[in-house]
Backbone bond lengths (Angstrom), bond angles and torsions (degrees), N, CA, C in turn:
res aa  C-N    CA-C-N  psi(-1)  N-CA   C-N-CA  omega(-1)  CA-C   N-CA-C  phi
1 X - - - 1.442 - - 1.527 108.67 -
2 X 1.274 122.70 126.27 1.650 127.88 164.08 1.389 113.27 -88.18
3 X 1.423 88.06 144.22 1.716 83.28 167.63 1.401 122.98 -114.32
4 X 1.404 122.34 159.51 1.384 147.54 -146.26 1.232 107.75 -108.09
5 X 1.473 127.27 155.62 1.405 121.55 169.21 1.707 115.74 -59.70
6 X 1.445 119.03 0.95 1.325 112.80 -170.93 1.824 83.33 -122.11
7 X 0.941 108.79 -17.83 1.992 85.32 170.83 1.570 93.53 -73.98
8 X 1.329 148.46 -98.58 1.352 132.04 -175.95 1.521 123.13 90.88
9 X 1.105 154.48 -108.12 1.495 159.91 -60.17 1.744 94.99 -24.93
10 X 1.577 94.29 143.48 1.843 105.44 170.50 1.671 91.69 -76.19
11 X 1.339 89.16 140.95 1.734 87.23 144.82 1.053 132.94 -98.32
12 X 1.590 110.21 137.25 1.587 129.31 171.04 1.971 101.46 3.74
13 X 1.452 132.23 121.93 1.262 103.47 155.87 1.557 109.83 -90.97
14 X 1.505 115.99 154.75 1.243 121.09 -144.44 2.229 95.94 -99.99
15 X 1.496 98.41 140.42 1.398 76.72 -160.43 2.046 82.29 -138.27
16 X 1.276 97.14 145.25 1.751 104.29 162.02 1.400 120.41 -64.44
17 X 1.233 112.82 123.35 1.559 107.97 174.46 1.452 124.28 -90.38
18 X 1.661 110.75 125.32 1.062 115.10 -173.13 0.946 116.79 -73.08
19 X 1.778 132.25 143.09 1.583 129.34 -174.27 1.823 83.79 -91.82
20 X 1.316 104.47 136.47 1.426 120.41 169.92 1.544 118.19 -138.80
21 X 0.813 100.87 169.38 1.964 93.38 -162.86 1.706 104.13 -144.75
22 X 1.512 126.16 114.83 1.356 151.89 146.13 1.535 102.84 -33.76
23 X 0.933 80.38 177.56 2.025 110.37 166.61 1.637 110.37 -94.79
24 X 1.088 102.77 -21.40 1.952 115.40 163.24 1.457 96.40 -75.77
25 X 1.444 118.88 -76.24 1.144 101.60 -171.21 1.948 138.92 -68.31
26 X 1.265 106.69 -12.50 1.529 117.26 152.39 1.480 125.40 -54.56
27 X 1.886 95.59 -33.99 1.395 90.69 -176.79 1.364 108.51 -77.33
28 X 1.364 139.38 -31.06 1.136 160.44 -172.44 2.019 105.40 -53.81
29 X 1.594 99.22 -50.97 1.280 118.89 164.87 1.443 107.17 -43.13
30 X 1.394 114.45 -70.56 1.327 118.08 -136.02 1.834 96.43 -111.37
31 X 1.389 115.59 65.20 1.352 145.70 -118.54 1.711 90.63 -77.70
32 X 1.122 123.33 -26.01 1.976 140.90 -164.34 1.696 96.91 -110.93
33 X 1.192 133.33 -22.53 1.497 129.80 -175.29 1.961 112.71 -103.77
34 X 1.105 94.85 126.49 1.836 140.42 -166.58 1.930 75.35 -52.37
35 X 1.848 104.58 129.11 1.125 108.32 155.50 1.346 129.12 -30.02
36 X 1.663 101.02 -62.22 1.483 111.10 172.00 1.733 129.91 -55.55
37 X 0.864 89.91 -46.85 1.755 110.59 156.06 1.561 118.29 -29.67
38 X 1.688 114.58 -74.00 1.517 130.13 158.09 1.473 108.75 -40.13
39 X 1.156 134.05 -19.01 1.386 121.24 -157.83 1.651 92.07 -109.63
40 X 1.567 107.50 -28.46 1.635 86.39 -168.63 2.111 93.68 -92.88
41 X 1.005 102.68 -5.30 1.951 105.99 -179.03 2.104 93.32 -60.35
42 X 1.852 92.36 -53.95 1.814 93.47 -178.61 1.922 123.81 -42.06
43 X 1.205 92.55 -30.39 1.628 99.50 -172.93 1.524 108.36 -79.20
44 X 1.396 107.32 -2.47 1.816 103.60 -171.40 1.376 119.63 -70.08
45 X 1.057 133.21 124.61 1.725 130.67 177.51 1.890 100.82 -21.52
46 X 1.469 118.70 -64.50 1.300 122.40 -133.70 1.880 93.87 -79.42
47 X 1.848 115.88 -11.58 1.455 128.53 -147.67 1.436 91.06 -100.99
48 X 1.686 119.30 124.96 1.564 133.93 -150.93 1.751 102.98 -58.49
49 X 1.078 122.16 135.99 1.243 125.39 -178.04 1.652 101.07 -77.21
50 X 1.477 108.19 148.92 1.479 127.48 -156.07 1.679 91.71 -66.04
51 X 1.362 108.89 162.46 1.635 133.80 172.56 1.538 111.20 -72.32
52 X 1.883 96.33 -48.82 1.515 100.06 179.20 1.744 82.81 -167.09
53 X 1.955 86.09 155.88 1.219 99.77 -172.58 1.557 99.57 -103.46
54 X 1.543 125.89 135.80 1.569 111.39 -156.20 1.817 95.57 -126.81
55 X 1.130 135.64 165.23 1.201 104.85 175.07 1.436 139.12 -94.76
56 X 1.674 85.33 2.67 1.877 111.46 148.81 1.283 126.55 -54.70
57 X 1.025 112.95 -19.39 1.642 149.72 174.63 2.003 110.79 95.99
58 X 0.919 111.47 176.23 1.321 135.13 -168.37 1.182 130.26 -43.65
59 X 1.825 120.46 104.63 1.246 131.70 -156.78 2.067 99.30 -96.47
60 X 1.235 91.24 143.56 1.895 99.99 172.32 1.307 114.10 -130.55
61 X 1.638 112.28 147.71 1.693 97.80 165.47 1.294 101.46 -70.12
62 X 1.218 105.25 152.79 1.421 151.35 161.08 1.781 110.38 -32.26
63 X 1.280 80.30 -65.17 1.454 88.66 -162.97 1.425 103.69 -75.17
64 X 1.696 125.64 -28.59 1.363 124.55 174.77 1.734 120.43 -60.13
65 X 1.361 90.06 -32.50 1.824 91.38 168.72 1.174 122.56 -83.24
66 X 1.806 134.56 -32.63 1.462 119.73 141.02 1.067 132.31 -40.70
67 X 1.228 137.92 -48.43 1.400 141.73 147.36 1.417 99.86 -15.23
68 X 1.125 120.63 -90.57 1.443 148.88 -172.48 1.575 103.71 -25.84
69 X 1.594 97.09 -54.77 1.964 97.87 -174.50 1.763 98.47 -84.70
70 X 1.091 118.66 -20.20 1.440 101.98 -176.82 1.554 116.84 -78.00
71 X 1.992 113.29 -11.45 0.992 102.49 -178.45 1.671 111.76 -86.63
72 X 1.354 96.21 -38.01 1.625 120.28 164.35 1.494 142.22 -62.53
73 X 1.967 97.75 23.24 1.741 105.68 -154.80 1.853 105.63 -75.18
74 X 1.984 94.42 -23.40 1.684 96.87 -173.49 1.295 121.62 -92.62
75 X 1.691 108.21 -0.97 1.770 118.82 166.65 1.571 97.12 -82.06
76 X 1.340 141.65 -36.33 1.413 129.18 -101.23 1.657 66.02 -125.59
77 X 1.388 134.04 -40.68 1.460 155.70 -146.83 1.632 100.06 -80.85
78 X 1.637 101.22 -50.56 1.698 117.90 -179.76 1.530 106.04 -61.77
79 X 1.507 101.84 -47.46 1.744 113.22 -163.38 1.425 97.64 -61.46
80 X 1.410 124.35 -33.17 1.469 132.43 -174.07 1.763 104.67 -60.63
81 X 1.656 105.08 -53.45 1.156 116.71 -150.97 1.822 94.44 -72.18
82 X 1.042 128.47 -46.30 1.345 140.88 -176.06 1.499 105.37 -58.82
83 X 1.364 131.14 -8.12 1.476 125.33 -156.84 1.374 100.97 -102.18
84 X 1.284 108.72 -23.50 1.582 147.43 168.92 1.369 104.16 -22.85
C-alpha cells in the first residue's frame, strides 16, 4: 500500500512555550508568604491581571508577576517582617 497526500499524519506545529505561573507557582516565588496570603496579594488593583481565567482558576505570565515582586520587594519584605 502507498501512501497519499491524505494518508499523512500533520506534524505537531512547533510552538514556544510560554512560562506562566499558578497560585502554586507564585507561591513557589514568593518562597516565606502563606498560600492564602498569595491569593489575597492576586486580587490587588496594582497585582498583573491574569493571562486567562481557567476553571482551575487563574493563569499569569510569569514574567508579569516577577516584574510585579521585583517592583514590590520593600512592601512584600515589610509584610514578611510584620508576620514575625
Amino acid at each position: 500500500m502507498t501512501n497519499t497526500a491524505n494518508d499523512r499524519v500533520p506534524e505537531p506545529a512547533q510552538s514556544v512555550p510560554v512560562p506562566l505561573a499558578g497560585i502554586e507557582e507564585i507561591v513557589g516565588l514568593l518562597v516565606k508568604i502563606s498560600r492564602d496570603r498569595v491569593r489575597e496579594l492576586t486580587f490587588r488593583s496594582d497585582f498583573p491581571q491574569p493571562a486567562a481565567e481557567l476553571a482551575q482558576g487563574d493563569i499569569w505570565l510569569r514574567d508579569d508577576v516577577e516584574a510585579w515582586i521585583n517592583d514590590h520587594s520593600d512592601a512584600l519584605a515589610d509584610m514578611l517582617r510584620q508576620t514575625r
